[in-house]
PASEBA-1860 file (N, C-alpha, C; in nm, 3 decimals):
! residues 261
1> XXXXXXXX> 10.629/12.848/10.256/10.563/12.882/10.129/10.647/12.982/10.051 ~ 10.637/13.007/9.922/10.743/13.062/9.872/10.657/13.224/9.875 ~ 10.736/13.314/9.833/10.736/13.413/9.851/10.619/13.475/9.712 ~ 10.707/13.450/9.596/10.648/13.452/9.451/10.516/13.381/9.422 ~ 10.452/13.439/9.381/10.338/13.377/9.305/10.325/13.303/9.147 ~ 10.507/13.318/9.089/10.541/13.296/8.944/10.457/13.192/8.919 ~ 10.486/13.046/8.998/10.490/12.916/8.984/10.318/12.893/8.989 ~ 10.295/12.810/8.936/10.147/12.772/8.947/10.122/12.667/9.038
9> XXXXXXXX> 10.053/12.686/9.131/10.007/12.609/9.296/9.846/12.547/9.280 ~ 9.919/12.398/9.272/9.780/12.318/9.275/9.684/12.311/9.425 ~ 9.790/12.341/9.561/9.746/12.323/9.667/9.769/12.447/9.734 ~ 9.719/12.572/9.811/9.766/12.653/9.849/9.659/12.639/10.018 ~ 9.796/12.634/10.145/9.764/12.632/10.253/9.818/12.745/10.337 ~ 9.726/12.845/10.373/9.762/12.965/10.472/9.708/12.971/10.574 ~ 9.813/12.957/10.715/9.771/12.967/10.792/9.637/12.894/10.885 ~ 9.625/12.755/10.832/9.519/12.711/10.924/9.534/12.622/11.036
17> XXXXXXXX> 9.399/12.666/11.065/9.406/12.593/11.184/9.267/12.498/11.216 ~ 9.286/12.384/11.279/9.181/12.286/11.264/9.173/12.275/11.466 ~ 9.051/12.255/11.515/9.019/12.203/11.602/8.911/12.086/11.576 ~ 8.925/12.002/11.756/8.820/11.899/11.728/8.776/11.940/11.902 ~ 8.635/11.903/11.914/8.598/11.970/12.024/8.529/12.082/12.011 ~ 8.432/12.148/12.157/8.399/12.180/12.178/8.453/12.363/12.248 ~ 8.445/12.449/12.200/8.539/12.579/12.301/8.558/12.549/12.391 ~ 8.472/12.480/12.497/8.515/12.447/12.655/8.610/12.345/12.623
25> XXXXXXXX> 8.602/12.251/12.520/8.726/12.132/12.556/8.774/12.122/12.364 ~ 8.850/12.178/12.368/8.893/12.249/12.230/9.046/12.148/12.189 ~ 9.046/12.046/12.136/9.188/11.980/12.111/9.273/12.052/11.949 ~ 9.352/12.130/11.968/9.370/12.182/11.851/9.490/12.122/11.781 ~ 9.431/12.077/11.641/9.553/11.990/11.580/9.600/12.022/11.465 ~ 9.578/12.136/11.414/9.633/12.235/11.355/9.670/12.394/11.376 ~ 9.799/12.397/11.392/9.780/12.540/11.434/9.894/12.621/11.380 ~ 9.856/12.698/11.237/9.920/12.820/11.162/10.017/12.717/11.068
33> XXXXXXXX> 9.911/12.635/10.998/9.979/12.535/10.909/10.022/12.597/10.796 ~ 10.132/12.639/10.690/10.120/12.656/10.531/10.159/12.571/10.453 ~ 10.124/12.507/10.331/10.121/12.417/10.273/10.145/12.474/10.078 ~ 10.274/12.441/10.004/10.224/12.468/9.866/10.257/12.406/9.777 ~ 10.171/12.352/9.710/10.246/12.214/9.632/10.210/12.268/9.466 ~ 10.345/12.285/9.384/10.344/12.306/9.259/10.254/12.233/9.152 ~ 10.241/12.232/9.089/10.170/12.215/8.928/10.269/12.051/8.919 ~ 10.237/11.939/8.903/10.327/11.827/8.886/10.457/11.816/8.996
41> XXXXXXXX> 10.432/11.852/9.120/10.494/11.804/9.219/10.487/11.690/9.295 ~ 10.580/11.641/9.331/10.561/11.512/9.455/10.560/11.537/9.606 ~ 10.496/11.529/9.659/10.528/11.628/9.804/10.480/11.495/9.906 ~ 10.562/11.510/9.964/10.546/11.392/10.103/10.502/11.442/10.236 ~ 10.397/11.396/10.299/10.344/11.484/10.463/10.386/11.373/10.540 ~ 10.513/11.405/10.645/10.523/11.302/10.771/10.511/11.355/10.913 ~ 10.524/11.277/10.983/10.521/11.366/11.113/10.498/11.159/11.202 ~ 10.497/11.213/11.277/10.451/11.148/11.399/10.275/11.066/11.439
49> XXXXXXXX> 10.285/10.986/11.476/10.121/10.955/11.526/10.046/11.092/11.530 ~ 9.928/11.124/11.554/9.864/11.218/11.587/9.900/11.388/11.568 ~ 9.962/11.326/11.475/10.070/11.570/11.467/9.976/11.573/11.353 ~ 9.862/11.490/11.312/9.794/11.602/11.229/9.818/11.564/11.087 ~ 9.871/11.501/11.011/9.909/11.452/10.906/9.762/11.417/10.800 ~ 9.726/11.336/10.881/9.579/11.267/10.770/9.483/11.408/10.821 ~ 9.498/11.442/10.905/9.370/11.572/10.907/9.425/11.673/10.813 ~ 9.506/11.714/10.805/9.590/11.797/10.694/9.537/11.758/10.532
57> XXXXXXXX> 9.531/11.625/10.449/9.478/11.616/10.396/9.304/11.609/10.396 ~ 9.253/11.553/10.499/9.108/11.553/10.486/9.051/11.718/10.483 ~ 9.142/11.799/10.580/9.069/11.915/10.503/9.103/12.022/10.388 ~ 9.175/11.950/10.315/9.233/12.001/10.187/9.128/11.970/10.086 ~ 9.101/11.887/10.087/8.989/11.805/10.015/8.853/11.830/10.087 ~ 8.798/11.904/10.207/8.688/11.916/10.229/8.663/11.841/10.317 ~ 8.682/11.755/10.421/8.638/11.620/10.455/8.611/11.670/10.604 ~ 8.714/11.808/10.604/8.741/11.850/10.789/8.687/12.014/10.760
65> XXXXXXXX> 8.630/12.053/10.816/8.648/12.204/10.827/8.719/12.265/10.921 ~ 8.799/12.351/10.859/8.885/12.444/10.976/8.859/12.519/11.022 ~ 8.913/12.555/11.170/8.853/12.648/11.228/8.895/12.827/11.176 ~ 8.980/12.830/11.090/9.061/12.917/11.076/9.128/12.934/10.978 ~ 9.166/13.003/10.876/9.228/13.017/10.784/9.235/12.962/10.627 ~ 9.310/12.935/10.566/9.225/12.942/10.373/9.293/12.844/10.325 ~ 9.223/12.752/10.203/9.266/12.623/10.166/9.215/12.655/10.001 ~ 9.329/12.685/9.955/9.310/12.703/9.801/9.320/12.573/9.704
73> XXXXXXXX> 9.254/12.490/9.659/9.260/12.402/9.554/9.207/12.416/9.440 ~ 9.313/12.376/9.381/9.337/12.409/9.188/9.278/12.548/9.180 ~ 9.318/12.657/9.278/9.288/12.798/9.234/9.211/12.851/9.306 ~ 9.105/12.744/9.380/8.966/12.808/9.440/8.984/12.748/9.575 ~ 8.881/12.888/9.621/8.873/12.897/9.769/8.761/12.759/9.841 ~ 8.830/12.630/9.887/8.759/12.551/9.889/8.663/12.520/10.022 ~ 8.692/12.594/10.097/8.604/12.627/10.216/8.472/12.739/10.224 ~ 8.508/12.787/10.117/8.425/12.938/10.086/8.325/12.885/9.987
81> XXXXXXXX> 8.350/12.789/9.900/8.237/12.762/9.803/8.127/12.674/9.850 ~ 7.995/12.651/9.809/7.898/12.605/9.845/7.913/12.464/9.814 ~ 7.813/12.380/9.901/7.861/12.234/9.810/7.867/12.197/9.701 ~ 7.747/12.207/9.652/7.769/12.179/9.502/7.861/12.226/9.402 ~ 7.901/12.327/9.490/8.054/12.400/9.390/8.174/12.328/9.423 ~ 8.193/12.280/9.552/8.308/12.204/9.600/8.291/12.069/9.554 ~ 8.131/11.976/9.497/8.156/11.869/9.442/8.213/11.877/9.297 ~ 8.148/12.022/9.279/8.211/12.029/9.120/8.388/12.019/9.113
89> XXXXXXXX> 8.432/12.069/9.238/8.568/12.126/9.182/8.629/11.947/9.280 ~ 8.587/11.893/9.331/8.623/11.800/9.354/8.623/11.649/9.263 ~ 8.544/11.653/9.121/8.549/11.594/9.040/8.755/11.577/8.940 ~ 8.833/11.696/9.013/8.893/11.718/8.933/9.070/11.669/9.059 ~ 8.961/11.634/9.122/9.103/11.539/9.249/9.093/11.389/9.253 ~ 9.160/11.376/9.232/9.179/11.173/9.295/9.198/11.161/9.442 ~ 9.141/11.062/9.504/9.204/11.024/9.646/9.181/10.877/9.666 ~ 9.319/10.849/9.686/9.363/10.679/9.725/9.363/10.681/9.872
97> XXXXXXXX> 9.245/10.625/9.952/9.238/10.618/10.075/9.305/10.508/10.140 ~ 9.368/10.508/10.258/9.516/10.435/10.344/9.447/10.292/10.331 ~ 9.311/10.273/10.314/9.295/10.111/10.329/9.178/10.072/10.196 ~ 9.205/10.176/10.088/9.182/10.113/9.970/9.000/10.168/9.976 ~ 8.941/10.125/10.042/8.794/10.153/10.059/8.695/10.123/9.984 ~ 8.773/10.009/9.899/8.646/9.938/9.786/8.565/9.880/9.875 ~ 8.430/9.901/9.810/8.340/9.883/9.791/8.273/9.677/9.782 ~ 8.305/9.589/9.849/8.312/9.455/9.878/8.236/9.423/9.808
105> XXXXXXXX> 8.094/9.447/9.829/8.004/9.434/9.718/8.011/9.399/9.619 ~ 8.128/9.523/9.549/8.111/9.509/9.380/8.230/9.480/9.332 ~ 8.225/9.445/9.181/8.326/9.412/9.142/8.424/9.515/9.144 ~ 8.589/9.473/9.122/8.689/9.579/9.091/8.648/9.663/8.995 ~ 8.588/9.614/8.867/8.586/9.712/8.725/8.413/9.798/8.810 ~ 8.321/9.772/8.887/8.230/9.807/8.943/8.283/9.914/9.028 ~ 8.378/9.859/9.139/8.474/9.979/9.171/8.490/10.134/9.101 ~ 8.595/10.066/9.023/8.640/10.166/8.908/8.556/10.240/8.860
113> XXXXXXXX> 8.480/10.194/8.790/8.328/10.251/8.744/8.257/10.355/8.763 ~ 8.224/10.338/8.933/8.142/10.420/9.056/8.140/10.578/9.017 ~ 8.304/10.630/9.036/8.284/10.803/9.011/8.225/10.823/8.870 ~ 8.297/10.737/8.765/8.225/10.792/8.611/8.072/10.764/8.604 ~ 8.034/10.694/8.669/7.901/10.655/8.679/7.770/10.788/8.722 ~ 7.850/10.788/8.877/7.778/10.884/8.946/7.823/11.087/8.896 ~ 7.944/11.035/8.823/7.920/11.238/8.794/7.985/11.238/8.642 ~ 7.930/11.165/8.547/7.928/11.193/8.374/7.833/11.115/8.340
121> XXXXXXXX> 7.794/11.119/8.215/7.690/11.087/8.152/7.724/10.992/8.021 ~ 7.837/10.928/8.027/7.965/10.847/7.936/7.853/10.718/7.923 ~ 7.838/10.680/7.833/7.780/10.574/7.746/7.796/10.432/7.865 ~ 7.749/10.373/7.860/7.774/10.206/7.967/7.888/10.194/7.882 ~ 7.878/10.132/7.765/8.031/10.067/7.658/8.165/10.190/7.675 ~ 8.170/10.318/7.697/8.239/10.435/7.690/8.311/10.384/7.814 ~ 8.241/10.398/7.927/8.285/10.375/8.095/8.328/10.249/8.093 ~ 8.337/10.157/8.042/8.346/9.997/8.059/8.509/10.020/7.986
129> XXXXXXXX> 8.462/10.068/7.880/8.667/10.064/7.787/8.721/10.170/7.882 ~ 8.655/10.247/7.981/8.788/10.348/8.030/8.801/10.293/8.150 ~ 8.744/10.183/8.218/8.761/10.111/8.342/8.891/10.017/8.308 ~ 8.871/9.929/8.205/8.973/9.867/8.118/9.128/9.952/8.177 ~ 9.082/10.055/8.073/9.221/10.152/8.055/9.292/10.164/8.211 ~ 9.173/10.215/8.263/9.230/10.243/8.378/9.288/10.141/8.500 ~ 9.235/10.020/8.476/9.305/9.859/8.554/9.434/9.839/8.487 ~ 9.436/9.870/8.364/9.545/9.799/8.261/9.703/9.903/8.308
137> XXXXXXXX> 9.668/10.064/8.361/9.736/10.155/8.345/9.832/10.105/8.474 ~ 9.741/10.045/8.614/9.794/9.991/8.725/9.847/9.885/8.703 ~ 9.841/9.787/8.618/9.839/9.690/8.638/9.790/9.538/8.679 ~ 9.663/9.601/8.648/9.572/9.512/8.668/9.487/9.449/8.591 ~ 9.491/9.424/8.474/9.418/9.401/8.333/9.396/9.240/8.418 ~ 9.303/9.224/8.351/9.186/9.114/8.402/9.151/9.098/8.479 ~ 9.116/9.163/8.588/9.053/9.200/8.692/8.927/9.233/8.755 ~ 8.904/9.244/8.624/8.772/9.354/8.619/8.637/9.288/8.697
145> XXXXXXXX> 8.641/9.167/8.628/8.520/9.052/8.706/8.555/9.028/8.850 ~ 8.672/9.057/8.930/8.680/8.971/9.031/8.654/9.089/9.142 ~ 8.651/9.032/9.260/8.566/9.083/9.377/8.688/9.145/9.470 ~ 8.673/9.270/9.532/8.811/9.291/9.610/8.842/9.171/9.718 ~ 8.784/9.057/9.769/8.775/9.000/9.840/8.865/8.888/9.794 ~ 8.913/8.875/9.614/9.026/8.771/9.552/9.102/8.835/9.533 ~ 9.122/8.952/9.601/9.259/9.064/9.537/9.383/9.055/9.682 ~ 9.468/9.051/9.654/9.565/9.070/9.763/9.591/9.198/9.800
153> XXXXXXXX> 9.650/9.256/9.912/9.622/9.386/9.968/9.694/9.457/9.856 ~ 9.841/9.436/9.802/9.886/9.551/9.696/9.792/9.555/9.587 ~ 9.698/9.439/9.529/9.655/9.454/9.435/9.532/9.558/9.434 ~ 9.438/9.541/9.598/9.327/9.627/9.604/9.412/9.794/9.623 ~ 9.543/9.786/9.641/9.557/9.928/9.672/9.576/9.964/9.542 ~ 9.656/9.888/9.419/9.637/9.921/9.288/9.463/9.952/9.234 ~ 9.431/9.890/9.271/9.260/9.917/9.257/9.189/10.056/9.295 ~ 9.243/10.050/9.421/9.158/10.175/9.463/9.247/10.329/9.421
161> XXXXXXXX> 9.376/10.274/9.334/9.469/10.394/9.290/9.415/10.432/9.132 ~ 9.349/10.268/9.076/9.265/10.304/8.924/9.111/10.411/8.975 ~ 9.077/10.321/9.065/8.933/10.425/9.084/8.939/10.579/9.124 ~ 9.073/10.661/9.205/9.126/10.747/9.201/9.119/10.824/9.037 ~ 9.191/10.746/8.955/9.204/10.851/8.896/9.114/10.781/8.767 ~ 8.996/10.726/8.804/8.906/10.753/8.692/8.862/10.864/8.620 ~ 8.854/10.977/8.661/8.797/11.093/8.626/8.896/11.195/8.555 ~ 9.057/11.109/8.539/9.166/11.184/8.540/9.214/11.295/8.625
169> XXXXXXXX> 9.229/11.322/8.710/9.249/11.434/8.830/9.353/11.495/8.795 ~ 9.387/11.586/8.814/9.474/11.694/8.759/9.564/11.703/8.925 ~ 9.497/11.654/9.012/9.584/11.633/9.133/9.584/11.483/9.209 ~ 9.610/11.387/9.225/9.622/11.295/9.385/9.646/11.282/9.483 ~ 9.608/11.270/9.571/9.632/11.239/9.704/9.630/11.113/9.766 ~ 9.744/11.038/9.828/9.700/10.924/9.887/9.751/10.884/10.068 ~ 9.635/10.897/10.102/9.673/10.828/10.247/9.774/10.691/10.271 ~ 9.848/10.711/10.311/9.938/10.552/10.382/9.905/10.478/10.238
177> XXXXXXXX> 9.984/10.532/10.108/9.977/10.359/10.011/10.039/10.271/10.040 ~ 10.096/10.277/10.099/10.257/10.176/10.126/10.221/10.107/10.280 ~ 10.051/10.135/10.365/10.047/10.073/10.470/9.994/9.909/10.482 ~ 10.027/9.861/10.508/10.008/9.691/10.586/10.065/9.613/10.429 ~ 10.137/9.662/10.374/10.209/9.623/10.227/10.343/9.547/10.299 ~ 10.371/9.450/10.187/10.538/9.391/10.250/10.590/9.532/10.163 ~ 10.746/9.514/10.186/10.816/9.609/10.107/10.854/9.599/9.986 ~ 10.853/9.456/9.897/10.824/9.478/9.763/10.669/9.506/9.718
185> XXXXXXXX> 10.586/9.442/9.741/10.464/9.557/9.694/10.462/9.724/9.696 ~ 10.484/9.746/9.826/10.491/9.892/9.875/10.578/9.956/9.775 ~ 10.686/9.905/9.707/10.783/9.967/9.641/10.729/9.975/9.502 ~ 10.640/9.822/9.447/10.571/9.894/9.335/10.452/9.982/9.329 ~ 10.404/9.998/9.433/10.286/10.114/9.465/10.358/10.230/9.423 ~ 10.507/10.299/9.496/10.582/10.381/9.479/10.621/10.400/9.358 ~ 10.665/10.308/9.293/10.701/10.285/9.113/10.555/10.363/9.051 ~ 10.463/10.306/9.081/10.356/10.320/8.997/10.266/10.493/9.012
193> XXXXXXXX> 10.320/10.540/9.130/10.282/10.671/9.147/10.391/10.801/9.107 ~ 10.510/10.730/9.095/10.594/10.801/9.016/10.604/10.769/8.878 ~ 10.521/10.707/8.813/10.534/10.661/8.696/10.416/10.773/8.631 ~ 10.275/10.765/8.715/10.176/10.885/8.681/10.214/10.992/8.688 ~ 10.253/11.038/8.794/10.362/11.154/8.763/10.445/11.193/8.669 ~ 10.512/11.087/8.629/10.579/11.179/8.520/10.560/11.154/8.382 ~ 10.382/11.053/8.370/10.359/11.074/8.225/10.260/11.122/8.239 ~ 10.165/11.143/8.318/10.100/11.262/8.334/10.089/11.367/8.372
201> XXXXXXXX> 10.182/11.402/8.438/10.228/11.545/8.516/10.152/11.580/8.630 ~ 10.071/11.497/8.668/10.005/11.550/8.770/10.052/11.552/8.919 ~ 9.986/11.643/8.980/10.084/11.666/9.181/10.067/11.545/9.226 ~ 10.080/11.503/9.326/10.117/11.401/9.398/10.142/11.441/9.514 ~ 10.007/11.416/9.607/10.067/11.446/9.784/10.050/11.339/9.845 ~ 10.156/11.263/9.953/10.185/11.121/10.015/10.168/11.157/10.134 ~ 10.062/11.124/10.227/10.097/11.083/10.340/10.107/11.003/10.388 ~ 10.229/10.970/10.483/10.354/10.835/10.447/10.401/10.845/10.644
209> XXXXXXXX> 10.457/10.732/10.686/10.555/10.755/10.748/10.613/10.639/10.733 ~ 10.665/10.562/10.593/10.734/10.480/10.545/10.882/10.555/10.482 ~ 10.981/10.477/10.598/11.096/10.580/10.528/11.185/10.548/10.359 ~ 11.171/10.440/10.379/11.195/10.368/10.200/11.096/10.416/10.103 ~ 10.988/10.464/10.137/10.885/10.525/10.038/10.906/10.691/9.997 ~ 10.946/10.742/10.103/11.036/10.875/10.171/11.114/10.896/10.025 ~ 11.216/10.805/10.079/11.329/10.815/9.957/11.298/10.793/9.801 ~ 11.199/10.699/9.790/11.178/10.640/9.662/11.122/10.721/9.607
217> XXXXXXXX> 11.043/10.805/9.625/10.946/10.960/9.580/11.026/11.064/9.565 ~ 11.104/11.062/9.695/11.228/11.204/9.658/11.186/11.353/9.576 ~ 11.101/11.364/9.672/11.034/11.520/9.617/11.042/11.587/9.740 ~ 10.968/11.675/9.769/10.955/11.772/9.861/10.930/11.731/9.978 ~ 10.923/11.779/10.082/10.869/11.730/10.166/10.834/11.800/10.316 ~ 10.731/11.740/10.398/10.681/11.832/10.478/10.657/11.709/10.588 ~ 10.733/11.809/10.767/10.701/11.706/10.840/10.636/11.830/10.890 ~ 10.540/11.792/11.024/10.425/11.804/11.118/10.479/11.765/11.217
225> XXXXXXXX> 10.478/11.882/11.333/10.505/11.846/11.486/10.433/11.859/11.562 ~ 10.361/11.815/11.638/10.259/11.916/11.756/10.210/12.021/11.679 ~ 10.136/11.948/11.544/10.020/12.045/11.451/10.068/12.151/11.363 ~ 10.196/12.166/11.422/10.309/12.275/11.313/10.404/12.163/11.225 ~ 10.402/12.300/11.103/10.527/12.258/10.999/10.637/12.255/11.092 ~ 10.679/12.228/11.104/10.863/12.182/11.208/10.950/12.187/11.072 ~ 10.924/12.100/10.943/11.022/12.131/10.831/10.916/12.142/10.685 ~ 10.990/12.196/10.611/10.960/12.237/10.453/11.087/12.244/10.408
233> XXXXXXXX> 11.108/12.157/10.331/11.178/12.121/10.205/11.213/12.037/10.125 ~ 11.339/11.981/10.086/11.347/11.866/9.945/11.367/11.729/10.076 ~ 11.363/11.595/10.088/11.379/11.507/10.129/11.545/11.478/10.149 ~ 11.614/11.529/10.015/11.778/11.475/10.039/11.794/11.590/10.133 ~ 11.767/11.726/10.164/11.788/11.826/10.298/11.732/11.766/10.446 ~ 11.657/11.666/10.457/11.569/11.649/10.585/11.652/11.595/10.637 ~ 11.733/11.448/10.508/11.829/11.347/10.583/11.941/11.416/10.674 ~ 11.940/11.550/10.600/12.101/11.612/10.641/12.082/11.724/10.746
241> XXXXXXXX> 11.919/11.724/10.790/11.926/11.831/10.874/11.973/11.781/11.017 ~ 11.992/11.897/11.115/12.043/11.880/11.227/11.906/11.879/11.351 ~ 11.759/11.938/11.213/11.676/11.948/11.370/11.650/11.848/11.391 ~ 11.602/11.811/11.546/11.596/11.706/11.583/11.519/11.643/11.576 ~ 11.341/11.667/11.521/11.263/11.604/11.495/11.306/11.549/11.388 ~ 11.364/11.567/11.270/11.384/11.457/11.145/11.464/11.390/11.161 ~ 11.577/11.451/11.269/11.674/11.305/11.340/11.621/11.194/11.373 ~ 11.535/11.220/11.496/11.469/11.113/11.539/11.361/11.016/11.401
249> XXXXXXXX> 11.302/11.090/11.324/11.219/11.040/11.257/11.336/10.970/11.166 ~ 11.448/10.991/11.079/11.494/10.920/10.958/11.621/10.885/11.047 ~ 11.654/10.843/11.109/11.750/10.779/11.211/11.704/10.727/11.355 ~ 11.598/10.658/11.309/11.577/10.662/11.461/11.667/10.585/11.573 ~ 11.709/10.463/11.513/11.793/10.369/11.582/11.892/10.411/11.651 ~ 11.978/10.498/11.558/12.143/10.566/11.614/12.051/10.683/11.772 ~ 11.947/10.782/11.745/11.921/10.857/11.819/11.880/10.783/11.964 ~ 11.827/10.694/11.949/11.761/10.549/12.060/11.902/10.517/12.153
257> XXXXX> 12.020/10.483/12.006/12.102/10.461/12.077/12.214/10.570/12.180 ~ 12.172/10.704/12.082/12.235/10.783/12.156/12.214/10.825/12.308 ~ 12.045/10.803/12.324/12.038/10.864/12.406/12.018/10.729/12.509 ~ 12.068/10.591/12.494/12.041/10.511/12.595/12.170/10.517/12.692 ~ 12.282/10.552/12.628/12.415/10.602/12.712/12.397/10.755/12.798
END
C-alpha cells in the first residue's frame, strides 16, 4: 500500500484477516492482507486455487465478514456501517459474478432491469431506454426479449456485465470473466472492460487466473499465497520477477520443466 494518502483510493484494505470455522477448528484464509486500488485503476487479484482470491473480493463488497481488520470502500468504513447504510453505499458498485448469475426466469432486458427496479424510483419507459443503453454499450442491442437460456456463454457474461453497471458504479468488480469462455470471446470480455475504463474512468478489480487476460488488462496487480500478498505491483514487473511464486504462476511450463531434470 502506498505510503501517501495524495491519490484518491476507491478500495482501501488494512490488514485483514478472514477465517472460516469455528475457534476450535479455525481455517484462516486471510491473514494481514493490504489491498489499494486508485480512483480509475485496473487491478488484477491472482493467486492459486484456494489462496483466498474470490474471498478477498466477497468481503470487500460485504458478502464475507472478517475476522479482523478494516475494508474501506469509496471512503467508508464498510464493515462498521449498519445494513442499510452498506446497501446504500453498495448501490454505487457493480459486480459481474464468475458465472454471470442471471436470473433464467427473466428476460435479459428483465435482467438488466432488476437493480434499477428494486433501488430507484425511474419511470417503467425511463428504466426500459436505460436497459437499451446499457445492452447496446456491451454489445448486445436486441437482446432484450430473449431469455439467458438463447444467449451463448460470452454473450450472458456480456449480460450480466450490462446488469453490473446499471446503476452506473463508480467501481467494478468481476469474478473469473474470462471463465469457461474460448479465448476469442474471453478477449472481447477483456476489450470491453478496458473500454469502460477508459471512457468512464471507473476502477476495475479482476479476479482472474487467465494469463492472456493478465496481459490484456496490464494494470496493477496482486497475487495471493497461502492468504498473503506474496506480490504488489504493475503486471510487466511480475513477468520479470525472480520470486518464485509468479515464476511458477506466468511460466509454468519452463518451471515443470525445470524441475523434472
Amino acid at each position: 500500500m502506498p505510503t501517501s494518502t495524495s491519490s484518491q483510493a476507491v478500495v482501501e484494505v488494512e490488514n485483514l484477516c478472514v477465517s472460516y470455522g469455528t475457534d476450535d477448528d479455525e481455517h484462516r484464509v486471510l491473514d494481514g492482507v493490504d489491498v489499494w486500488v486508485e480512483d480509475g485503476a485496473v487491478l488484477c487479484i491472482v493467486g492459486g486455487s484456494g489462496c483466498g482470491k474470490s474471498t478477498l473480493l466477497k468481503t470487500i463488497i460485504g458478502l464475507v465478514s472478517p475476522k479482523s481488520g478494516q475494508v474501506r470502500l469509496l471512503g467508508e468504513p464498510m464493515h462498521e456501517l449498519p445494513e442499510s447504510e452498506q446497501a446504500r453505499l453498495l448501490k454505487r458498485v457493480g459486480v459481474m459474478f464468475q458465472y454471470g448469475a442471471l436470473l433464467n426466469s427473466l428476460t435479459v432486458g428483465e435482467n438488466v432491469a432488476l437493480p434499477l427496479q428494486m433501488h430507484t424510483e425511474l419511470a417503467a419507459d425511463y428504466v426500459d431506454d436505460l436497459v437499451r443503453t446499457r445492452l447496446e454499450l456491451v454489445g448486445l442491442g436486441g437482446t432484450v426479449n430473449l431469455l439467458p437460456s438463447e444467449l451463448s456463454g460470452g454473450m450472458r457474461k456480456r449480460a450480466a456485465l450490462a446488469r453490473a453497471m446499471s446503476l452506473e458504479p463508480e467501481i467494478l468488480f468481476c469474478d473469473e470473466p474470462g471463465a469457461g469462455l474460448d479465448p476469442e470471446t474471453a478477449a472481447g470480455i477483456d476489450r470491453l472492460l478496458l473500454s469502460l475504463n477508459d471512457q468512464l474512468g471507473m476502477g476495475i478489480v479482476v479476479v482472474t487466473h487467465e494469463l492472456l487476460s493478465i496481459d490484456r488488462l496490464n494494470g496493477d496487480l496482486i497475487m495471493l499465497d497461502a492468504g498473503r500478498v506474496a506480490y504488489d505491483g504493475t503486471v510487466t514487473d511480475a513477468r520479470q520477477s525472480s520470486l518464485e511464486g509468479l515464476k511458477r504462476f506466468f511460466h509454468p511450463d519452463s518451471t515443470n520443466a525445470g524441475s523434472a531434470g
